[in-house]
FIGU-455611 format. One record per residue: residue number from 1; x, y, z of N, C-alpha, C in turn; residue in one letter. Coordinates in steps of 0.001 Angstrom, whole numbers, always signed. Layout:
BEGIN
ATOM, num, nx, ny, nz, cax, cay, caz, cx, cy, cz, residuo
ATOM, NUM, X, Y, Z, X, Y, Z, X, Y, Z, A;
...
END
This chain:
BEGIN
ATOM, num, nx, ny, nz, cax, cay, caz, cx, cy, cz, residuo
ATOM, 1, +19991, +9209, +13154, +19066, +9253, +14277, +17952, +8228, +14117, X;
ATOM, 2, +17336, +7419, +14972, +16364, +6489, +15609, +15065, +7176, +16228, X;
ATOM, 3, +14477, +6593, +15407, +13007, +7228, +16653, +12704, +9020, +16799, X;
ATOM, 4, +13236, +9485, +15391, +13026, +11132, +15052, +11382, +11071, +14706, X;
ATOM, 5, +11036, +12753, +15556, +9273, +12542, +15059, +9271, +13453, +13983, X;
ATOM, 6, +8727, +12916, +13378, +8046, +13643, +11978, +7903, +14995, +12242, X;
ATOM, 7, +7291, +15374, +13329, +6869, +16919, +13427, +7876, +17845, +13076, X;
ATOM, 8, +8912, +17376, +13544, +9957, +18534, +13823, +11005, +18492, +12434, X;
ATOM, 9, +10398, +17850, +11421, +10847, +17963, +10387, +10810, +19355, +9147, X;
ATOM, 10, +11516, +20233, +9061, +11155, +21216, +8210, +11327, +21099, +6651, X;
ATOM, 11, +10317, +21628, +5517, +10416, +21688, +4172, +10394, +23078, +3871, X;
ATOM, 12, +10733, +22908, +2508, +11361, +24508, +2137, +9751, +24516, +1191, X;
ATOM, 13, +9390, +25967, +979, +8275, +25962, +784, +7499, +25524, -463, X;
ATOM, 14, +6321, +25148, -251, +5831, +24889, -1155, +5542, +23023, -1509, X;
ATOM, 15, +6825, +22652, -345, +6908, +21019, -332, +6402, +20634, +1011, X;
ATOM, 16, +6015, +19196, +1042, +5635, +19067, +2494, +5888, +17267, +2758, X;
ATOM, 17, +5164, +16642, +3593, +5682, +15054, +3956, +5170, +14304, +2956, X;
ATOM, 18, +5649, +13265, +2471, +5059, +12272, +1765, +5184, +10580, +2353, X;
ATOM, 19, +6925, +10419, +2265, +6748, +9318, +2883, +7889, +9490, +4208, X;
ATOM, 20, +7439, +8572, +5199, +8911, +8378, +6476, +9340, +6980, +6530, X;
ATOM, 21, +10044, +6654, +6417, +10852, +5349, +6542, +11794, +5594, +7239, X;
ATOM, 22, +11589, +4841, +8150, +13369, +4368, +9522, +14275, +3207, +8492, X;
ATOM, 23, +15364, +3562, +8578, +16273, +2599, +8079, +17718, +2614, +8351, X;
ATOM, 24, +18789, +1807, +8102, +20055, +2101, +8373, +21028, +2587, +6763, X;
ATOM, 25, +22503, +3081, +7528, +22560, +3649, +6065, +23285, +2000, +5783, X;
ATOM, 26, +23312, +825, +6219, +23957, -365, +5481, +22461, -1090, +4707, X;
ATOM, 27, +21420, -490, +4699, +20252, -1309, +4357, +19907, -584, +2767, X;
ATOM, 28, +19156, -1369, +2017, +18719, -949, +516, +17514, +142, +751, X;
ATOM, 29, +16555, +683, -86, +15400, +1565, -75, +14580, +1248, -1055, X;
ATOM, 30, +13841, +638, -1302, +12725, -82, -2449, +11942, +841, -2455, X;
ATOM, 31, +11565, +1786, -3528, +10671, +2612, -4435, +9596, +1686, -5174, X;
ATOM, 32, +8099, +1902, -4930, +7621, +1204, -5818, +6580, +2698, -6379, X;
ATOM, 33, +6505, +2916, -7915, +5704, +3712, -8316, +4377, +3513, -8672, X;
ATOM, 34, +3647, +4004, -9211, +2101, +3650, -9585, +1648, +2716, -10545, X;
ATOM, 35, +2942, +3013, -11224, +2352, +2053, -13017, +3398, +441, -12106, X;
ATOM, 36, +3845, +128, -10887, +3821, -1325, -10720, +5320, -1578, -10556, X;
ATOM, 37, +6287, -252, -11161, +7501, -229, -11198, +8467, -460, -10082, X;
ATOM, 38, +9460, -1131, -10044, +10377, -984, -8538, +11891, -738, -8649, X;
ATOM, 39, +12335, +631, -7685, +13618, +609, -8078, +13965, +554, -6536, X;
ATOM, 40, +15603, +477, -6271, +16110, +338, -5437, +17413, +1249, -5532, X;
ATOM, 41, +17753, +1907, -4315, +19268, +2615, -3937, +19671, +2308, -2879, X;
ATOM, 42, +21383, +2552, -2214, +21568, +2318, -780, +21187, +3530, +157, X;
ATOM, 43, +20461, +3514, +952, +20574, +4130, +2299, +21821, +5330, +2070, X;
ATOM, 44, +22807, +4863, +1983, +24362, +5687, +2117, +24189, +6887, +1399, X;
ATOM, 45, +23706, +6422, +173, +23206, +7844, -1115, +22552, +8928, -734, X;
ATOM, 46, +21590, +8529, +568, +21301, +9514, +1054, +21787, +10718, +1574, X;
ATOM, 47, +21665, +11941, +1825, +22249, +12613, +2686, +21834, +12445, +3738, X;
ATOM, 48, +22439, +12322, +5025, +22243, +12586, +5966, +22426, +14383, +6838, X;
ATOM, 49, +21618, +14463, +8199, +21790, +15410, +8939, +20438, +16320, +8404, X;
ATOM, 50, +20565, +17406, +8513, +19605, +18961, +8185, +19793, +18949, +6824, X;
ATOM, 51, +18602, +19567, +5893, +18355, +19961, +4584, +17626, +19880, +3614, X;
ATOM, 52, +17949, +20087, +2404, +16388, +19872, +1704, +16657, +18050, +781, X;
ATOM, 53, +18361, +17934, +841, +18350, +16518, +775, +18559, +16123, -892, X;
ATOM, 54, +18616, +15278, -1696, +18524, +14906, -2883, +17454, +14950, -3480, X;
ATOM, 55, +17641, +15428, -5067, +16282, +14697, -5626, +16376, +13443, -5951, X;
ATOM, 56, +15110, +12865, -6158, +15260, +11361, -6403, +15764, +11476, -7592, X;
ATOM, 57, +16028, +12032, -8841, +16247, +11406, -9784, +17529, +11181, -10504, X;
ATOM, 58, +18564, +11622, -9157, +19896, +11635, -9034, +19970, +10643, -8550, X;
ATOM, 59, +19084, +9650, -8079, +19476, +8283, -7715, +18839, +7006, -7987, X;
ATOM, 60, +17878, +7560, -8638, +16966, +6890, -9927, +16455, +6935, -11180, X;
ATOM, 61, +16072, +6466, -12118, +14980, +6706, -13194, +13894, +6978, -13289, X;
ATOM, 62, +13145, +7422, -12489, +11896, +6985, -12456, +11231, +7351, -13740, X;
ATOM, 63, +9869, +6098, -13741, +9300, +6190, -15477, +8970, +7832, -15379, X;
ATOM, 64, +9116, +8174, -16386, +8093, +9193, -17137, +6660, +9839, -16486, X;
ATOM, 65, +6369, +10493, -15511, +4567, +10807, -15239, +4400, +9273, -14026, X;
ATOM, 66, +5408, +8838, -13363, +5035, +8116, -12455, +5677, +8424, -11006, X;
ATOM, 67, +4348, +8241, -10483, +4713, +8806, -8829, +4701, +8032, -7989, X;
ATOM, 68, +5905, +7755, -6972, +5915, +7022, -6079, +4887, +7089, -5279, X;
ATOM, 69, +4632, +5388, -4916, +3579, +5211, -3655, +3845, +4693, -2242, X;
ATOM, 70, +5383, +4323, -2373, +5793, +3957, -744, +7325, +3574, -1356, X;
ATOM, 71, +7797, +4125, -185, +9411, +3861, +80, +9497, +2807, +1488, X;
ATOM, 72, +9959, +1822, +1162, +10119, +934, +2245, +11852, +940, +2214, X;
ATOM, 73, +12194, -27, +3877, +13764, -497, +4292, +13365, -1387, +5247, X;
ATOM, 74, +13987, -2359, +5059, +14102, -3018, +6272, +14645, -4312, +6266, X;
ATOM, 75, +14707, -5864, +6683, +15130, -6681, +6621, +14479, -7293, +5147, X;
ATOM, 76, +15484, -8056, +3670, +15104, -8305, +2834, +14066, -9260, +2469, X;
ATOM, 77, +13684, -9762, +4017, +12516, -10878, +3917, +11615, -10967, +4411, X;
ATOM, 78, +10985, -9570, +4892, +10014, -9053, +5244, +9212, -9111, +4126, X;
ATOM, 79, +7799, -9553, +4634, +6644, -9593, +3263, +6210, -8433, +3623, X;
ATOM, 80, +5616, -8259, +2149, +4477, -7073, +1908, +3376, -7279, +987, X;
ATOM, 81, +2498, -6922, +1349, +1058, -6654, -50, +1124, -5710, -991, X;
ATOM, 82, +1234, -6543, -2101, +767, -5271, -2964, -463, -5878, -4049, X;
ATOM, 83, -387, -4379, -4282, -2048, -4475, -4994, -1791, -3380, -5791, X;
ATOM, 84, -3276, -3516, -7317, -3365, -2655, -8063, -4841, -2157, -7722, X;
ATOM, 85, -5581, -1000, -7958, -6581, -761, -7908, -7800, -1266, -8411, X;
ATOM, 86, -7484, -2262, -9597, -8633, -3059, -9853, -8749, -4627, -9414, X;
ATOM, 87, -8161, -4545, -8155, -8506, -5350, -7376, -8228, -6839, -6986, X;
ATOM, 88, -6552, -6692, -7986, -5875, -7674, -7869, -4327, -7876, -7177, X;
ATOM, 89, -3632, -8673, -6598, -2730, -7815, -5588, -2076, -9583, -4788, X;
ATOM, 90, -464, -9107, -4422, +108, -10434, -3949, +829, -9952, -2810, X;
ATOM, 91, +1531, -11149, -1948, +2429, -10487, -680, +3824, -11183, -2392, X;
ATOM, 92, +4586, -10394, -1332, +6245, -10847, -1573, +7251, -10195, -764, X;
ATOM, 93, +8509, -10859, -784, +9407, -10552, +270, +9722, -8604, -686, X;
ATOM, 94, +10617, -7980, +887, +10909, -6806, +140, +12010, -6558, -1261, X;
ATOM, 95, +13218, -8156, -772, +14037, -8011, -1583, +13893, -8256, -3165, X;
ATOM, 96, +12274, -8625, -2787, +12048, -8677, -4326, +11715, -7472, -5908, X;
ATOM, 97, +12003, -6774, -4926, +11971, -5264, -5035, +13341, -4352, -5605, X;
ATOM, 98, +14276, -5234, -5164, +16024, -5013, -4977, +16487, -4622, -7043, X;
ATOM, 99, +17069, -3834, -7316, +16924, -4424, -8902, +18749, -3108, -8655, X;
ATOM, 100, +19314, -3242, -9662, +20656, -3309, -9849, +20366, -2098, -11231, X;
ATOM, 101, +19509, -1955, -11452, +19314, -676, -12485, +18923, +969, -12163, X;
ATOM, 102, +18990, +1583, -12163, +18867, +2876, -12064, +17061, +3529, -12776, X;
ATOM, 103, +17070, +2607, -13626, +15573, +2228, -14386, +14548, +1360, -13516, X;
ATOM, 104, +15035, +752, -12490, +14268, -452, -11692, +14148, -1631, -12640, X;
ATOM, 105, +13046, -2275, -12223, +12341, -3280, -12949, +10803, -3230, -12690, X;
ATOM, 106, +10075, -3965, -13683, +9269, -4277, -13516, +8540, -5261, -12621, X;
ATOM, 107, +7476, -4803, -11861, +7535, -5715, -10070, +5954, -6418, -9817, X;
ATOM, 108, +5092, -5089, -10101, +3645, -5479, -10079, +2847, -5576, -11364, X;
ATOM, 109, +2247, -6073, -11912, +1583, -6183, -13275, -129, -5367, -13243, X;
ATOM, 110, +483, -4407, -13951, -968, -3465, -13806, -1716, -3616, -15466, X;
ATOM, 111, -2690, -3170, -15517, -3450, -3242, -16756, -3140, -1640, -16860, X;
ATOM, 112, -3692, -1310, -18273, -3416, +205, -18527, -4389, +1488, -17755, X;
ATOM, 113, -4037, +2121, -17263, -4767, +3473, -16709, -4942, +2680, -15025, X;
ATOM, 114, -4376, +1386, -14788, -4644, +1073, -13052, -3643, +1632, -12557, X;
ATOM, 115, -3602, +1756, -11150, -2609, +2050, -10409, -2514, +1641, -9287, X;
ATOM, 116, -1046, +1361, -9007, -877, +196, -7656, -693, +1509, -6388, X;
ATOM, 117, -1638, +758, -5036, -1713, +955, -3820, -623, +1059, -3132, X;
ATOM, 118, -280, +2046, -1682, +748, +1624, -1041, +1058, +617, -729, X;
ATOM, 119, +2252, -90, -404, +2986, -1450, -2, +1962, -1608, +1447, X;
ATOM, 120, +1851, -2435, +1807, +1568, -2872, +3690, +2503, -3945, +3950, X;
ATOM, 121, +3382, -3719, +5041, +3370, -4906, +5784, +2752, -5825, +6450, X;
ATOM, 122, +2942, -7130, +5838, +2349, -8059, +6642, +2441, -9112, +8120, X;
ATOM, 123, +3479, -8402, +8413, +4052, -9549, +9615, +3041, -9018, +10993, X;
ATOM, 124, +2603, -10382, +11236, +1714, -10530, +12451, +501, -10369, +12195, X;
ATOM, 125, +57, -9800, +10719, -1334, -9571, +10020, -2191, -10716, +10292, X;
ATOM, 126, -3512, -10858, +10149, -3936, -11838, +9746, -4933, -11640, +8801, X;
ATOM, 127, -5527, -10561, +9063, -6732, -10315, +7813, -6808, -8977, +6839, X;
ATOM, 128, -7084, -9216, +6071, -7158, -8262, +4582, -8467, -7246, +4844, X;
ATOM, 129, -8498, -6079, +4710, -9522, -5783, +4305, -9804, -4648, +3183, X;
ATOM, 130, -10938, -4714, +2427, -10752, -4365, +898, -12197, -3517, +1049, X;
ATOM, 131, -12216, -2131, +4, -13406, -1627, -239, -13610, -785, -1494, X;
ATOM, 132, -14811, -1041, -2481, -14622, -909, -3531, -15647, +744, -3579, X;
ATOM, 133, -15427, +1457, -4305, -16086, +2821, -4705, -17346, +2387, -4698, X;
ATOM, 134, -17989, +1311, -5175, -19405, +1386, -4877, -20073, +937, -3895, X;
ATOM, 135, -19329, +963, -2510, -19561, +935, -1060, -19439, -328, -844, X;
ATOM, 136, -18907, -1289, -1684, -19066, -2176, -468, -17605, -2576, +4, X;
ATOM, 137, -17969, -3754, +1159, -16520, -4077, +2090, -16457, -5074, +1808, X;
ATOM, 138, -15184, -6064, +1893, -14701, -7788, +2001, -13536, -7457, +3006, X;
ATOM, 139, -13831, -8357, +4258, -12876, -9284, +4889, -12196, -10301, +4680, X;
ATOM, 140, -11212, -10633, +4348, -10939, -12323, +4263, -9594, -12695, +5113, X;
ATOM, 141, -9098, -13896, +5249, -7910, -14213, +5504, -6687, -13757, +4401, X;
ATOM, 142, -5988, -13605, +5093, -4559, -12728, +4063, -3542, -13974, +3811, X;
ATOM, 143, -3907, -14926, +4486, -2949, -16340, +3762, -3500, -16323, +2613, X;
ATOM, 144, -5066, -16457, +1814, -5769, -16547, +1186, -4717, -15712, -349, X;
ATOM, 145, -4447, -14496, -202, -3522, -14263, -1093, -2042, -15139, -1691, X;
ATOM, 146, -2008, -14672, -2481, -625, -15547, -3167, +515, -14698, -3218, X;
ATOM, 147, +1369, -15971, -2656, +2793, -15534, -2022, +3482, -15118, -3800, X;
ATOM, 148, +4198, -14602, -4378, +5045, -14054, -5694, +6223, -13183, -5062, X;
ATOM, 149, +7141, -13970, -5147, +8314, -12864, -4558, +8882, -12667, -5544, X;
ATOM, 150, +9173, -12608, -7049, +9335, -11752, -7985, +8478, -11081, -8555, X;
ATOM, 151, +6691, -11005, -8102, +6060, -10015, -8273, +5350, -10496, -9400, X;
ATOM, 152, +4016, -9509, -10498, +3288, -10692, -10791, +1807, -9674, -11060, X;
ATOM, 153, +1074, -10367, -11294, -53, -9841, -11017, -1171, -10401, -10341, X;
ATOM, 154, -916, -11477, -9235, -1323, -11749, -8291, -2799, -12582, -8717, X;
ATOM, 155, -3612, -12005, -7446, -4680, -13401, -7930, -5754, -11927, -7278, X;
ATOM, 156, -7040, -12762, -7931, -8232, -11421, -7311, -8340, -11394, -5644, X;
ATOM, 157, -8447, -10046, -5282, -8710, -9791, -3937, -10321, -9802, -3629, X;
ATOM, 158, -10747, -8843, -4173, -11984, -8312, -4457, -12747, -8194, -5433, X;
ATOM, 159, -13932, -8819, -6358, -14650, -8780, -7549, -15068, -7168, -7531, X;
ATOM, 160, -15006, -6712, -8350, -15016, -5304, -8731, -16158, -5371, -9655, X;
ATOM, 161, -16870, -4814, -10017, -18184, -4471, -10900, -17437, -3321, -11879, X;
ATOM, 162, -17566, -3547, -12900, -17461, -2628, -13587, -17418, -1181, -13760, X;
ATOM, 163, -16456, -631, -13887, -15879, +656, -13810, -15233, +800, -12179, X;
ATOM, 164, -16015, +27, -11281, -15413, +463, -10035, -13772, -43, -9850, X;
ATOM, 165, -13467, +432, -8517, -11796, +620, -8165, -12058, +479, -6309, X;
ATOM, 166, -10760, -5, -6338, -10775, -383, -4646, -10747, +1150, -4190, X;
ATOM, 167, -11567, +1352, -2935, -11334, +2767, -2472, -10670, +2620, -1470, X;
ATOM, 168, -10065, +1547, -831, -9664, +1675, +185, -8370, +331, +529, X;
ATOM, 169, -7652, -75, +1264, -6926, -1547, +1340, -6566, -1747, +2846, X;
ATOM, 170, -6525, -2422, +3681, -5609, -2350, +4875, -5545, -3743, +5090, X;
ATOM, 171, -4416, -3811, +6230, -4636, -5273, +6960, -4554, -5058, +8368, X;
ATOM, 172, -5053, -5808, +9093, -4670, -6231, +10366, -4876, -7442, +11298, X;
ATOM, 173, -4323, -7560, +12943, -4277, -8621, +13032, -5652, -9400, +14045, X;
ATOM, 174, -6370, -8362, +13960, -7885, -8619, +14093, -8782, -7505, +13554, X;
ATOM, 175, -10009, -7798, +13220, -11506, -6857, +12791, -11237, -5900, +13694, X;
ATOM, 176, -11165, -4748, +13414, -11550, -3753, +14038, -12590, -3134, +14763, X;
ATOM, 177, -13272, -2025, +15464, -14066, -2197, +16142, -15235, -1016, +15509, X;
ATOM, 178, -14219, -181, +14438, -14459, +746, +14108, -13508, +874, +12021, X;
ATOM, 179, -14086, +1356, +11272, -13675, +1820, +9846, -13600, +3390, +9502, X;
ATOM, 180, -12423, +3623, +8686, -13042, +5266, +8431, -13988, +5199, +6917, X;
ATOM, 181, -14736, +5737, +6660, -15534, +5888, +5403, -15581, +7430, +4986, X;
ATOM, 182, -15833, +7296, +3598, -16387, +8501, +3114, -18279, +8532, +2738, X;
ATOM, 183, -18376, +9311, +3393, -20161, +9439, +3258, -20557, +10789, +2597, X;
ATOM, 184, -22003, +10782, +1889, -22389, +12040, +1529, -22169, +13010, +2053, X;
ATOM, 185, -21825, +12965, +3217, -21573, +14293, +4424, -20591, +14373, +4887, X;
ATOM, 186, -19826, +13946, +4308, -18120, +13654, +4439, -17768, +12353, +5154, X;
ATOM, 187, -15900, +12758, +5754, -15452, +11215, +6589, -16145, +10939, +7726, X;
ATOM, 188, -16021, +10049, +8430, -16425, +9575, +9562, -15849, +8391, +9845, X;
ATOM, 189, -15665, +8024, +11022, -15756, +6456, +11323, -17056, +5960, +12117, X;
ATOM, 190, -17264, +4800, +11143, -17924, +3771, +10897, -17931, +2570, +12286, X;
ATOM, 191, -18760, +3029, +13011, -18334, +1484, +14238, -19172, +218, +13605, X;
ATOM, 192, -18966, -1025, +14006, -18861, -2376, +13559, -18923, -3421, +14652, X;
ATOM, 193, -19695, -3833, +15185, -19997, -4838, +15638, -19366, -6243, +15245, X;
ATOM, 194, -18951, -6937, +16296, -18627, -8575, +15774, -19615, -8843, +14851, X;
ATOM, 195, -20402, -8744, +15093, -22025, -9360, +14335, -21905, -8836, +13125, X;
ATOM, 196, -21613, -7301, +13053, -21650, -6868, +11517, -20885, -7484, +10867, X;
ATOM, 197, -19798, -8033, +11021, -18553, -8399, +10169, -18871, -9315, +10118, X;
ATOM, 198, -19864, -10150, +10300, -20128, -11805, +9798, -20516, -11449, +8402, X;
ATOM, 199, -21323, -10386, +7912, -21803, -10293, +6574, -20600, -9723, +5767, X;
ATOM, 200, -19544, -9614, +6293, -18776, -8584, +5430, -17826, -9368, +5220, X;
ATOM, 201, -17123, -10418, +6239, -16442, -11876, +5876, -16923, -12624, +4909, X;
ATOM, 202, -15675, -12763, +4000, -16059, -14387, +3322, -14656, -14257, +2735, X;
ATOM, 203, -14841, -15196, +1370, -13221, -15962, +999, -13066, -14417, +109, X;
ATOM, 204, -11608, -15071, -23, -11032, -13750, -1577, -11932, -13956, -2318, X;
ATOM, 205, -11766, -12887, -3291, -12413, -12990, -4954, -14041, -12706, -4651, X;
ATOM, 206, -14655, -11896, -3239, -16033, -12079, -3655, -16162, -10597, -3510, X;
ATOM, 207, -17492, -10266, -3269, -17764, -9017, -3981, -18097, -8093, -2288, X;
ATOM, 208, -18059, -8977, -1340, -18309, -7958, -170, -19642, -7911, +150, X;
ATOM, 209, -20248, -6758, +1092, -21863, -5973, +1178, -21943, -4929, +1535, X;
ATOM, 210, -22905, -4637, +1355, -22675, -3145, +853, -22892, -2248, +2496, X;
ATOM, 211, -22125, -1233, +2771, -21443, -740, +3825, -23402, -134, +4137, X;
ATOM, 212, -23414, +631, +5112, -24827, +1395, +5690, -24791, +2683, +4890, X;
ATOM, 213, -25556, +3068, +4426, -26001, +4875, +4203, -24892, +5837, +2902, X;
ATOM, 214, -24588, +4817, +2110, -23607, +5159, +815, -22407, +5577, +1569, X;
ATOM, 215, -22159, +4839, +2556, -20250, +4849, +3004, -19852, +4049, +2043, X;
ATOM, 216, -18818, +4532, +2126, -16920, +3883, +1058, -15631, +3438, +2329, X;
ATOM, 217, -15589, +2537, +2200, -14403, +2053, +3242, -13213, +3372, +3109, X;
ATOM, 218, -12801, +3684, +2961, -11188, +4216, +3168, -9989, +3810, +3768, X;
ATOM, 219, -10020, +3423, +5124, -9046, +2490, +6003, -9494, +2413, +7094, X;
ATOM, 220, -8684, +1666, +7768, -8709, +2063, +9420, -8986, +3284, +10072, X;
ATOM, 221, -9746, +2911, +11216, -9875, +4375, +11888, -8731, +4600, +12587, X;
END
């Protein structure tokens, strides 16, 4: 089935949604986990129809204490971003992801105790946007990143200050008009003026400014 909504999906208890991916059963399924890892299975392995379905580890390895962060499918030359939480991160095609082991391979290059972000697609993107735990934001151009289609540990997105971690990642194909944040008083979205985002633009690798009233980027609204 094509174009099934999520809603009407049932789990047996105690489990609930994590990821949805549309795909065909002639197409691959790229797993990427936290510690940077990437494995791949066919579509076909899947079960299809009603049920509770396979576990993954009848059709993978996965490391030890590592949890997937996005299941992608789709055409093998579709780019994507990836990133680790301390703030370094590359596009590459999906098939770079593809690996012939049951163990995967090694895909993103993390330092010890980081952990890599969901995948984004990039097609039609044009801009990055990044936000670090100690409130602040960076805009930049997403060409600005480095292309690695065997993966890597990329080039800096965002200067990070010490101890901090990206709180947030997205792209799109213009500034938004509006951000979601986390504030002392919980989420909200954040509206943004053209004007505001002149201070919050600049190249990769800089450090951002600091959001209004101790907000934390999170994503898109």
């Amino acid at each position: 089935g094509k174009g099934l909504s999520p809603e009407q999906f049932s789990f047996k208890a105690g489990d609930a949604m994590l990821f949805v991916t549309e795909t065909r059963t002639t197409s691959q399924l790229c797993l990427l986990d936290e510690r940077g890892r990437a494995y791949s299975f066919s579509t076909s392995a899947v079960p299809s129809g009603r049920g509770d379905g396979v576990p993954l580890s009848t059709l993978i390895e996965l490391q030890e204490g590592a949890f997937p962060v996005g299941i992608l499918s789709g055409d093998p030359d579709s780019v994507y971003l990836f990133a680790g939480d301390t703030g370094y991160g590359l596009t590459a095609p999906l098939k770079g992801l593809q690996s012939r082991q049951k163990a995967g391979k090694s895909f993103l290059t993390l330092d010890p105790g980081e952990k890599a972000l969901p995948p984004m697609a990039v097609k039609d993107m044009r801009m990055l946007i990044a936000g670090a735990t100690n409130g602040r934001l960076l805009a930049f151009d997403i060409a600005e990143v480095k292309h690695l289609p065997a993966g890597g540990r990329g080039v800096m997105l965002m200067m990070l200050e010490e101890g901090q971690r990206l709180s947030g990642m997205s792209v799109c194909s213009q500034l938004p008009p509006s951000v979601q944040v986390q504030t002392p008083k919980g989420p909200k979205n954040l509206k943004l003026k053209p004007e505001d985002w002149v201070k919050y633009t600049a190249k990769r690798a800089r450090k951002g400014a600091l959001l209004p009233d101790g907000a934390v980027f999170i994503g898109l609204a």
